[in-house]
C-alpha positions as CSV (number, residue, x, y, z in Angstrom):
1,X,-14.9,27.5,-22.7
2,X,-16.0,24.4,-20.7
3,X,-13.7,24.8,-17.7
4,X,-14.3,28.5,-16.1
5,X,-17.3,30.5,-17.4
6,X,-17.1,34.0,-16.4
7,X,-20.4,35.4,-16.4
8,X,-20.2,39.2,-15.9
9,X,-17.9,41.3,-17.9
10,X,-18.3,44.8,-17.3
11,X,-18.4,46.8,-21.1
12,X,-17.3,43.5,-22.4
13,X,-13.5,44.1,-21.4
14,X,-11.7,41.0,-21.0
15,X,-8.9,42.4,-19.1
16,X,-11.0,43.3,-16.0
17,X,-11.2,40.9,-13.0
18,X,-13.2,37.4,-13.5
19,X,-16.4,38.0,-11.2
20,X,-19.4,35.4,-9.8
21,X,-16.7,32.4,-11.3
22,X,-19.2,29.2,-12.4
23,X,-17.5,26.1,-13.1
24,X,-18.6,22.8,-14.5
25,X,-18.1,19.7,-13.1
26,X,-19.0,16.1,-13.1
27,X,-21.3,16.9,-10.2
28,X,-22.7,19.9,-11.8
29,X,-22.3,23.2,-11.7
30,X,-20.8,25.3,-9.2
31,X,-21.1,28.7,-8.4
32,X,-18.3,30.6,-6.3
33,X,-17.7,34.2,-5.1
34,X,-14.5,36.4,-6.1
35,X,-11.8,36.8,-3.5
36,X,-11.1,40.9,-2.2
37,X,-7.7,40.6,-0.9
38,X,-6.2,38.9,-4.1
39,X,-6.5,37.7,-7.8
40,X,-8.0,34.1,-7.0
41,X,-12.1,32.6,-6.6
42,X,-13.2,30.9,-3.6
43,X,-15.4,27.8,-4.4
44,X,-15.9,26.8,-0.6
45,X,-18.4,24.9,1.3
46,X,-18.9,21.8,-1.8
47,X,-20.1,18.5,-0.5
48,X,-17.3,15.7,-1.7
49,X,-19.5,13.2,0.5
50,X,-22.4,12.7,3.1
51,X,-22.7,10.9,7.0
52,X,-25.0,7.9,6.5
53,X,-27.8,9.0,8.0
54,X,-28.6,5.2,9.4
55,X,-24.7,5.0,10.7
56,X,-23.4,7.7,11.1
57,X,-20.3,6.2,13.1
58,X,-19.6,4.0,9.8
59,X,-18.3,5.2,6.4
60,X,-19.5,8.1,4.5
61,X,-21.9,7.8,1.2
62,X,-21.7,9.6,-2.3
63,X,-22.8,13.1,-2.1
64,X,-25.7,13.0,-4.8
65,X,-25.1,15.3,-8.5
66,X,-26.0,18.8,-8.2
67,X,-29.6,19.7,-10.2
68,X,-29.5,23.1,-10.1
69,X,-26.2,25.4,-9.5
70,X,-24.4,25.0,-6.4
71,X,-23.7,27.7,-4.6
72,X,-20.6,27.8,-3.0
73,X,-19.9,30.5,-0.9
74,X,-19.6,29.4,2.4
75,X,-16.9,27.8,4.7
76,X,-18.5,27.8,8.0
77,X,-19.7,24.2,8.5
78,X,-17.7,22.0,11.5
79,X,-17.6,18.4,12.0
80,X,-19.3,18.0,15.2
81,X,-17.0,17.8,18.4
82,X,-16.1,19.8,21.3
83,X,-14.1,23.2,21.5
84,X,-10.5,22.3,22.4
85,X,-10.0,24.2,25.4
86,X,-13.8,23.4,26.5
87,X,-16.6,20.9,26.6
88,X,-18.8,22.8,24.3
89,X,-19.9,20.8,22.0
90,X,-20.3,22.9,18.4
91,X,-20.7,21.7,14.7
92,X,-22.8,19.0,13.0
93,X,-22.6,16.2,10.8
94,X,-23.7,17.6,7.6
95,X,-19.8,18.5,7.5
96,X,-18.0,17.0,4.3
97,X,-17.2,19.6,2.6
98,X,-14.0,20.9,0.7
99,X,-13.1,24.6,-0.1
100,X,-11.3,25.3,-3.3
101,X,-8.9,28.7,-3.7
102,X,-8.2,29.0,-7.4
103,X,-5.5,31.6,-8.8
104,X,-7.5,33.8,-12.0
105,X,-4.5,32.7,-14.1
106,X,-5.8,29.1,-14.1
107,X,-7.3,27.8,-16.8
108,X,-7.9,25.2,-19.6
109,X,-4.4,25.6,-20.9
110,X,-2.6,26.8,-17.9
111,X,-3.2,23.9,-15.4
112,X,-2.3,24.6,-12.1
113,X,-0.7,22.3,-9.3
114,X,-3.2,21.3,-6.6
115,X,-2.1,21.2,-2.8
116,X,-4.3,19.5,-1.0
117,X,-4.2,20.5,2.9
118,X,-5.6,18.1,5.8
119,X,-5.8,20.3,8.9
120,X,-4.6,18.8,12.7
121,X,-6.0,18.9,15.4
122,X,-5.4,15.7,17.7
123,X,-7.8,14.2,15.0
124,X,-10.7,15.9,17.8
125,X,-10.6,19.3,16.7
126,X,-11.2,22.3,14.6
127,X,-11.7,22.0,10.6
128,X,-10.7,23.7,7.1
129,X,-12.3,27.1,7.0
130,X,-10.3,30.2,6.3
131,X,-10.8,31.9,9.7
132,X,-8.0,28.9,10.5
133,X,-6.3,28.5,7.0
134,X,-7.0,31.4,4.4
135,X,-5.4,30.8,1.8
136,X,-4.1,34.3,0.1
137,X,-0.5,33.8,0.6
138,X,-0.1,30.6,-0.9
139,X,-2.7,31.0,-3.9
140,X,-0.3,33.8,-4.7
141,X,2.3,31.6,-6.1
142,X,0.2,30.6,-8.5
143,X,-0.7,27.1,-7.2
144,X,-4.6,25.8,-6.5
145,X,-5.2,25.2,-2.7
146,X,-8.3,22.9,-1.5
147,X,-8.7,22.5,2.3
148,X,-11.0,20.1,3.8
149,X,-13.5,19.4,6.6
150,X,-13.6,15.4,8.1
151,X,-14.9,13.9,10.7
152,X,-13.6,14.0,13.7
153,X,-13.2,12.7,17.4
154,X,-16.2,10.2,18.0
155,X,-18.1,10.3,14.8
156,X,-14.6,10.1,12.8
157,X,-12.5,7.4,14.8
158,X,-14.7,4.9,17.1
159,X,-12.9,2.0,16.2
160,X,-15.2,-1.3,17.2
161,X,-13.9,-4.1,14.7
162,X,-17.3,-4.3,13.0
163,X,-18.4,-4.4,9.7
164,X,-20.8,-1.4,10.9
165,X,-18.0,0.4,12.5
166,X,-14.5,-0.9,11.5
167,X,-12.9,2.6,12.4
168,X,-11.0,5.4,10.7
169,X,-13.8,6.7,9.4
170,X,-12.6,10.1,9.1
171,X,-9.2,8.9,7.2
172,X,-11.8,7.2,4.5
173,X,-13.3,10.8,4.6
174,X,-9.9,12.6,3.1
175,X,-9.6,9.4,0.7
176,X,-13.4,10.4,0.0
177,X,-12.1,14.1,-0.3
178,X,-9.2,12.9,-2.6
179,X,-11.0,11.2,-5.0
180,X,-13.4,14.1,-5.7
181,X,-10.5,16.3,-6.2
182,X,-8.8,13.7,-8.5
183,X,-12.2,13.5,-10.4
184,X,-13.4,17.4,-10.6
185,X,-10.0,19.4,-10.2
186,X,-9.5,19.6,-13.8
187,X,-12.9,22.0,-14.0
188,X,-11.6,24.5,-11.5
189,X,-8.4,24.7,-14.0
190,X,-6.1,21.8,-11.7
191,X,-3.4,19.8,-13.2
192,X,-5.0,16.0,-12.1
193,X,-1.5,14.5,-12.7
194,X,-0.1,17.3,-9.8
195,X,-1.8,17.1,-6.4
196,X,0.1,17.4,-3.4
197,X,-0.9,16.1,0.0
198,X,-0.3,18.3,2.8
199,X,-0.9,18.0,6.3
200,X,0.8,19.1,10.4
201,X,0.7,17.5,13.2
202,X,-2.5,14.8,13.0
203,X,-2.5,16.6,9.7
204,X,0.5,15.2,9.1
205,X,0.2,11.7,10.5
206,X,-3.2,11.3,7.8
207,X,-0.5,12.3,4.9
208,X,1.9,9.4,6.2
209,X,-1.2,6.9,6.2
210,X,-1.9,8.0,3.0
211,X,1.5,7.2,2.2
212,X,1.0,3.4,4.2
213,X,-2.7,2.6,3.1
214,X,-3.3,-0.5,0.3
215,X,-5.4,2.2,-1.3
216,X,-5.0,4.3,-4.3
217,X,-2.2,6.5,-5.0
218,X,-4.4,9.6,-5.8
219,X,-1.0,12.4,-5.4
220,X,2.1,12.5,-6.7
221,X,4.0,14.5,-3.5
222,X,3.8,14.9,0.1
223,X,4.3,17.2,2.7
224,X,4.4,16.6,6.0
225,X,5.0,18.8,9.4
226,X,5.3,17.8,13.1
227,X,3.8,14.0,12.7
228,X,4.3,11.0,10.8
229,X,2.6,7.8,11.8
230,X,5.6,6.5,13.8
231,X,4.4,9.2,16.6
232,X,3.4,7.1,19.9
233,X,0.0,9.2,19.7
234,X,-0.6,8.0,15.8
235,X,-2.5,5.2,17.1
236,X,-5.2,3.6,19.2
237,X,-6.4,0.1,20.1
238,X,-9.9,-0.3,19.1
239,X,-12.5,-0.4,22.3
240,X,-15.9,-2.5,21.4
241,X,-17.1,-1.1,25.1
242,X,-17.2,2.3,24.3
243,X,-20.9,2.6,22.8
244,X,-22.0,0.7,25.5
245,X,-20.0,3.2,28.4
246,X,-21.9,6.4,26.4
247,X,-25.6,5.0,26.5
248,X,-24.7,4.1,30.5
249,X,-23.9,7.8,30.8
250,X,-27.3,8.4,29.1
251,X,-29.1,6.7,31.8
252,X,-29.1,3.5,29.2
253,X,-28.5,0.0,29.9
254,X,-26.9,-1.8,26.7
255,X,-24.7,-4.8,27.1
256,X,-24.5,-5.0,23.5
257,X,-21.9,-2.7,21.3
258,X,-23.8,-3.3,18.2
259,X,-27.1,-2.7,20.1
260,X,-25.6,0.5,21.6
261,X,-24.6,2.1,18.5
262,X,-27.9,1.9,16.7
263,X,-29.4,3.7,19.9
264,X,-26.9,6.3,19.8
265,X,-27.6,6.7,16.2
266,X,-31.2,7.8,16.2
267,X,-29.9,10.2,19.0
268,X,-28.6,13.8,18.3
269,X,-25.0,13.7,17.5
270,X,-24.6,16.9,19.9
271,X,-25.9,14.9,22.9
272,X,-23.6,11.9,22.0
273,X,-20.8,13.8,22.1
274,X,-21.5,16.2,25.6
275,X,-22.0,12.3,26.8
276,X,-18.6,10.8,25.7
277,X,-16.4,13.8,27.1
278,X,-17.3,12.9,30.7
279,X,-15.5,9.6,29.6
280,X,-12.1,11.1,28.7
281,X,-11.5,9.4,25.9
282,X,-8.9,9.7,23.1
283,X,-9.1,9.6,19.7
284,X,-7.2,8.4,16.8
285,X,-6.6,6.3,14.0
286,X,-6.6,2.3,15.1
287,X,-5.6,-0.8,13.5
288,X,-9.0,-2.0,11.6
289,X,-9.8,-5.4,11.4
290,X,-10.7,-6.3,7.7
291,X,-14.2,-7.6,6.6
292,X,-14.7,-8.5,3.1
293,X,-16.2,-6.0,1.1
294,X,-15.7,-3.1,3.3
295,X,-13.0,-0.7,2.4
296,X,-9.9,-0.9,5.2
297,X,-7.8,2.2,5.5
298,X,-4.9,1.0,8.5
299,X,-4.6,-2.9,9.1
300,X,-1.1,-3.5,10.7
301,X,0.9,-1.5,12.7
302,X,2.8,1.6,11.1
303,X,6.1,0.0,12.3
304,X,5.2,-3.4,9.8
305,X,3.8,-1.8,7.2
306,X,5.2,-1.7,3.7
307,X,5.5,1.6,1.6
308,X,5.3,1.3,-1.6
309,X,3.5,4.1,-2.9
310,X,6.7,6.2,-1.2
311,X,8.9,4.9,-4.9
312,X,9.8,7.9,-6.9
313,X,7.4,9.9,-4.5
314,X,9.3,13.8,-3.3
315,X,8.7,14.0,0.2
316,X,9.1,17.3,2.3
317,X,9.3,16.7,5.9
318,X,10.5,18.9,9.1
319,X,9.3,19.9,12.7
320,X,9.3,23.4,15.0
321,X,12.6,23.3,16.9
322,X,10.6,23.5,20.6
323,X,7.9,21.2,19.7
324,X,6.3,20.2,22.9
325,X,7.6,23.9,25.0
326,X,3.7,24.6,25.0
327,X,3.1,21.5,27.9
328,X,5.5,22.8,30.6
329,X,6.0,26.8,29.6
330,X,3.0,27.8,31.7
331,X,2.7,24.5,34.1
332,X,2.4,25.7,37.3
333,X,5.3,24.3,40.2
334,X,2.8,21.9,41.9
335,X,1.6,20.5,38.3
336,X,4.6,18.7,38.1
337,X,5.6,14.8,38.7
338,X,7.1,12.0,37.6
339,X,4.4,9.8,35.9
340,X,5.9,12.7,32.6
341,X,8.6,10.0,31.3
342,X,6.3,6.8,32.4
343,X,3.2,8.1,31.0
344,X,4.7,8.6,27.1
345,X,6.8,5.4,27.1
346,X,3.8,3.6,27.9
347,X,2.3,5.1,24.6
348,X,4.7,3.3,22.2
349,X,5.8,0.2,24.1
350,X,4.1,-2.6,26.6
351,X,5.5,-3.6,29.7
352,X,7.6,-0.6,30.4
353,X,9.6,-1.4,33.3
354,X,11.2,1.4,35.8
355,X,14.5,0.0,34.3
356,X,13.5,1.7,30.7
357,X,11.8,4.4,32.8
358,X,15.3,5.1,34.4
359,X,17.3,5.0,31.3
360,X,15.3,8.1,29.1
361,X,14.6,9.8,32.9
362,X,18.7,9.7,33.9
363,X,19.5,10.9,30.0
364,X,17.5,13.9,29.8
365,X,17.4,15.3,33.4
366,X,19.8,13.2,35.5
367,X,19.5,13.1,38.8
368,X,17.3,16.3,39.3
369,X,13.5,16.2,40.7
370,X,11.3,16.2,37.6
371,X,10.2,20.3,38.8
372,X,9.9,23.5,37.3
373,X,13.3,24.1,37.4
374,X,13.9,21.1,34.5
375,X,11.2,22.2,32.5
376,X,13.1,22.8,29.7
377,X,14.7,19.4,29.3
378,X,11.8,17.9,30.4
379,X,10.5,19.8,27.0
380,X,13.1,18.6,25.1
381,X,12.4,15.0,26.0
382,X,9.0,15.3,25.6
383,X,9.4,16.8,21.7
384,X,11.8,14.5,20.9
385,X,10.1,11.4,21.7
386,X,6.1,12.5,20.9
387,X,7.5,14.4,17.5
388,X,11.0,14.7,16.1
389,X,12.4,11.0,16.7
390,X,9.1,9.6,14.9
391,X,10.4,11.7,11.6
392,X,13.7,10.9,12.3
393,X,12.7,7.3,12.1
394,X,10.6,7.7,9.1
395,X,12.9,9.3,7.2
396,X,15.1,6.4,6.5
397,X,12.0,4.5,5.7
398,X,11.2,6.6,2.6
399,X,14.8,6.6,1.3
400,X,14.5,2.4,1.8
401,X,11.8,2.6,-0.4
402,X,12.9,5.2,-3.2
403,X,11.6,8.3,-1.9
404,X,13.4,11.7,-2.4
405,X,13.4,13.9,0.6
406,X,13.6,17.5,1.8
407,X,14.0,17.6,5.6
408,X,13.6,21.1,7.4
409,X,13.6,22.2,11.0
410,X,11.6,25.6,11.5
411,X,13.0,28.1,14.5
412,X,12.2,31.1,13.3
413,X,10.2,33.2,16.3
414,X,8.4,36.0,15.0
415,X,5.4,38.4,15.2
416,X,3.2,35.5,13.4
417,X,4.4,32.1,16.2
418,X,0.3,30.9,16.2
419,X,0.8,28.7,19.1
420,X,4.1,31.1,20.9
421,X,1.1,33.9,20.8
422,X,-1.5,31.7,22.1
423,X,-0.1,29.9,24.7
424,X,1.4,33.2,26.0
425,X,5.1,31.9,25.2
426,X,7.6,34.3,24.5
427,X,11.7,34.1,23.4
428,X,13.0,32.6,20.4
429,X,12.5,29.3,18.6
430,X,9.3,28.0,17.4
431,X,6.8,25.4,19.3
432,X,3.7,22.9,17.9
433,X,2.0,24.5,15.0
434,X,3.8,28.4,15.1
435,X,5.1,27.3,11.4
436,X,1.4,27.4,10.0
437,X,1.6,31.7,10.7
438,X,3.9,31.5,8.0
439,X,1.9,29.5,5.4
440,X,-1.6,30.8,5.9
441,X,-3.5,33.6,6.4
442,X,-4.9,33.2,9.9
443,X,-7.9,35.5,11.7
444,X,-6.2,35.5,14.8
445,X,-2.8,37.1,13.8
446,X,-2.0,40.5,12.7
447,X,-3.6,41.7,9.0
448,X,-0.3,42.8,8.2
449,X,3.0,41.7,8.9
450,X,6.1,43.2,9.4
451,X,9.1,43.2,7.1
452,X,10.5,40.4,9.0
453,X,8.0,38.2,9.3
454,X,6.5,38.9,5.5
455,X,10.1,37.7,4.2
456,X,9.6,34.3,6.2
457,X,6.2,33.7,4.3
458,X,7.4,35.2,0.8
459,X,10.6,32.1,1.8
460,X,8.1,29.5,3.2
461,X,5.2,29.9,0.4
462,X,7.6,29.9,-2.1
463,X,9.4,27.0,-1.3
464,X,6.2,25.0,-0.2
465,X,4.8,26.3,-3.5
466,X,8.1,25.3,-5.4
467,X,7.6,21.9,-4.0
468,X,4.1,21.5,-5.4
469,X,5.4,22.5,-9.3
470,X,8.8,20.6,-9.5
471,X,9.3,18.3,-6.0
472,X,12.1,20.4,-5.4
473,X,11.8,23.3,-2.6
474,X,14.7,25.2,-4.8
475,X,15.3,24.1,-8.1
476,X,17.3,27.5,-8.6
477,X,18.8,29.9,-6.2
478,X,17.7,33.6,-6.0
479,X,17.8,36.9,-4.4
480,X,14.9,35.7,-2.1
481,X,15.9,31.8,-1.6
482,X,20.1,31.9,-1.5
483,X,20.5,28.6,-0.2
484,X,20.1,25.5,-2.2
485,X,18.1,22.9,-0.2
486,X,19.6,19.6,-1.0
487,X,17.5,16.4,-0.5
488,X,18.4,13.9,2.2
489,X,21.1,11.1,1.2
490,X,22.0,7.4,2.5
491,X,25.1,9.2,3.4
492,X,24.2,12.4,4.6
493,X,21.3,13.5,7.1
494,X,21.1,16.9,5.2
495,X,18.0,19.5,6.6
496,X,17.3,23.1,6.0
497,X,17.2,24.9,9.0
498,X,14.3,28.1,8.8
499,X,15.3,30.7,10.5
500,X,15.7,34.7,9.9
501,X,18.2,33.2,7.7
502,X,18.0,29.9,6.0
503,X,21.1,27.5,6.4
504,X,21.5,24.0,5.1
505,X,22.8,21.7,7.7
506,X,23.5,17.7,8.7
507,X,21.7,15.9,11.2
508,X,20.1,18.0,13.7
509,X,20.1,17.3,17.8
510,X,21.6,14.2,16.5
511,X,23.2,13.1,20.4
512,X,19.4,12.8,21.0
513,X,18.4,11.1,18.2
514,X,21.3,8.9,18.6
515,X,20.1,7.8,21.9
516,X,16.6,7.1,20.8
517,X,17.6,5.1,18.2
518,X,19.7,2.9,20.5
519,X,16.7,3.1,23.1
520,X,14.0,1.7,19.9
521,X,17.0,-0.7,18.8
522,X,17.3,-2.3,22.2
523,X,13.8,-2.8,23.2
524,X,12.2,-3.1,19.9
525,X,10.7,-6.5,21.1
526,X,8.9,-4.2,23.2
527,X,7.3,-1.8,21.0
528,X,3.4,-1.5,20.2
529,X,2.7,-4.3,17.4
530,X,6.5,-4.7,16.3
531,X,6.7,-7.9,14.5
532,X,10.1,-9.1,14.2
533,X,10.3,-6.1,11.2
534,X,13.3,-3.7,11.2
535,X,12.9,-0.2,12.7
């Protein structure tokens, strides 16, 4: 057996559990550890890749071949960047690295289905390590989960239109990711031809540029929650100034970008960084310029860009009914003002007039003071435009381009909400990122759940899971699914809605959407690098 050696049987008796799992791969061989809360190995902590040392703002280099055994037993590593809710700065750049959960049923001769998740985060924050994503519910259902660190925030996504530094860097990281997977999965007992991308919120948005990039199709389905890369906050113009505004805040005169960059390179990444947050600045994915000979990741807009690889592609899409409640739930009377509507427009289309500003203010909260007392609706407009009109607008775009999809809306609001509980949210529905309680086993919720909430993961994992084996969420009813999901249609906007019960339905909120398409229609001219290309 060439795939999964299994060194230590105990009085030789096969039917005992596998223990210290070592795999060989084209890198080499790797050692991992056995799970103790279920029947799967953890291979976690493998290098796919390595920062340049000499650019460490540019692309990533081939991780060398392992001499001796790897040991891979550890998920702790962090791209560098600072803690979301502070400016610590934590992590480091020796960072890209991929965790592998394998099932003890996988083998040589039973390949498993890979899903392949790529975490959120506003592309600034946290990484892939169980604490955040462990993966014991869905390895249950038989299926191979990998999760992956990249590089985030500065290091991942300074965008200067250089050679050096064309941007993306930490999209190029997944591909990087990918392409190990594609190349090693069959060791760990993966089925190559099966690889699912997965992904939520900026998550999400990477699986839709996957989906957009001239690059290699390296899966053969995709799942995608709360993002797409139609979201107004998918993007970013590229800004050549912004070495040189970080070595100023270093006490550094450089009128040079190129110059500045190879000063902050020799520098340590952890002082970069504490340097660059006192220059609030965002980031995410941008529109590279190409360069010959340098691998391009994003070159045109989202909204011009061609899909092919979408053809014969099963897509599973949805969004958390109360998306963006987390902004305003908490947000103290005075906290409010009207810059709410004018500061979002301005992130998907120039020259946004007060006429426009009027039009989506008077639709969602008429006449009213934008106060506490609208903060729902102000909610509501905020989700709809920042998350669940970008998906609505996708979708259409995948069924253009012969892609089969599975369209979901999650409301459920239980014991296991992530965000509800940490944002201190309670009442029903489901905000940013509560569906992930459901999917994954996360450090910060309860070790066990209760009846209600354990039959919303047994539903969710096994229809995720489902997805990943057949590219169909419920290719049979049963006791536990009882509702057939049925894939969108040019005819019919059909979605499953997640709740304590699962119902299929037609076009959800679809007033609002119907406005928003109208609003995109009517000042298309006007949206971020639109190019006389149809919405």
């Amino acid at each position: 057996m060439n795939v999964l050696i299994f060194l230590l049987f105990i009085y030789g008796s096969w039917a005992l559990p596998r223990l210290d799992p070592l795999v060989d791969t084209k890198k080499g061989l790797i050692r991992g550890v056995q799970a103790t809360d279920g029947d799967y190995a953890m291979f976690m902590g493998i290098p796919y890749a390595k920062v340049n040392e000499s650019n460490p703002f540019g692309a990533a280099v081939p991780y060398p071949d392992f001499k001796e055994t790897y040991l891979a037993n550890d998920d702790t590593s962090i791209c560098i960047q600072n803690q979301q809710r502070t400016k610590e700065v934590t992590g480091s750049l020796d960072c890209l690295k991929l965790n592998i959960y394998v099932p003890n049923s996988a083998n040589t001769r039973n390949k498993l289905p890979v899903l392949f998740w790529i975490h959120g985060g506003r592309f600034q924050h946290t990484s892939g390590g169980r604490r955040q994503y462990g993966p014991k519910y869905l390895v249950k259902k038989d299926i191979i989960l990998v999760t992956i660190n990249y590089r985030v925030g500065l290091y991942g996504f300074m965008c200067l239109d250089t050679p050096e530094v064309p941007g993306n860097q930490g999209l190029k990281d997944q591909l990087r990711a990918l392409r190990w997977v594609k190349e090693n999965i069959d060791s760990f007992g993966g089925d190559v031809n099966k690889i699912t991308i997965f992904g939520s919120s900026a998550g999400g948005v990477s699986v839709d540029y996957h989906l957009l990039s001239k690059q290699e199709k390296i899966f053969d389905k995709a799942i995608t929650q709360s993002g797409t890369s139609l979201a107004p906050w998918a993007f970013i113009d590229s800004d050549r100034t912004l070495p040189i505004r970080i070595a100023e805040k270093l006490g550094v005169v450089i009128n040079d970008s190129e110059q500045a960059v190879e000063y902050l390179s020799n520098l340590d990444p952890k002082t970069v960084v504490a340097a660059s947050l006192d220059l609030s600045v965002t980031y995410r994915p941008c529109i590279e310029k190409e360069f010959e000979g340098i691998e391009s990741f994003i070159t045109d807009y989202p909204v011009n860009t061609p899909i092919p690889k979408v053809k014969d592609t099963p897509i599973l899409i949805g969004y958390n009914n109360l998306e963006k409640l987390f902004e305003y739930a908490n947000k103290l009377p005075e906290e409010y003002n009207e810059d709410v509507f004018v500061n979002n427009l301005n992130l998907a289309f120039n020259a946004v007039d007060e006429k426009l500003v009027k039009i989506a203010r008077n639709f969602y909260i008429g006449d009213e003071d934008v106060s506490i007392d609208v903060k729902y609706d102000l909610a509501e407009f905020d989700s709809d435009f920042t998350f669940i009109h970008p998906i609505h607008r996708s979708i259409p775009k995948y069924l253009e381009n012969g892609g089969k999809v599975f369209y979901y809306v999650f409301k459920y609001g239980g014991g296991r909400n992530y965000a509800k509980l940490r944002e201190n949210i309670t009442g029903p529905g489901a905000i940013h990122s509560d569906e992930k309680g459901y999917l994954f086993d996360m450090a910060v919720l309860p070790e066990t759940p209760t009846v209600e909430d354990q039959a919303i993961i047994d539903k969710m994992t096994t229809m995720w899971t489902n997805f990943v084996k057949y590219g169909d969420p419920t290719p049979e009813t049963s006791d536990l699914l009882p509702v057939k999901w049925i894939a969108v249609t040019e005819d019919a906007l059909n979605y499953l809605e997640i709740d304590s019960e699962q119902t299929l339905k037609k076009r959800p909120i679809h007033a609002r959407m119907a406005f928003w398409d109208l609003y995109y229609k009517m000042n298309k001219e006007h949206l971020k690098g639109y190019r006389n290309t149809e919405l």
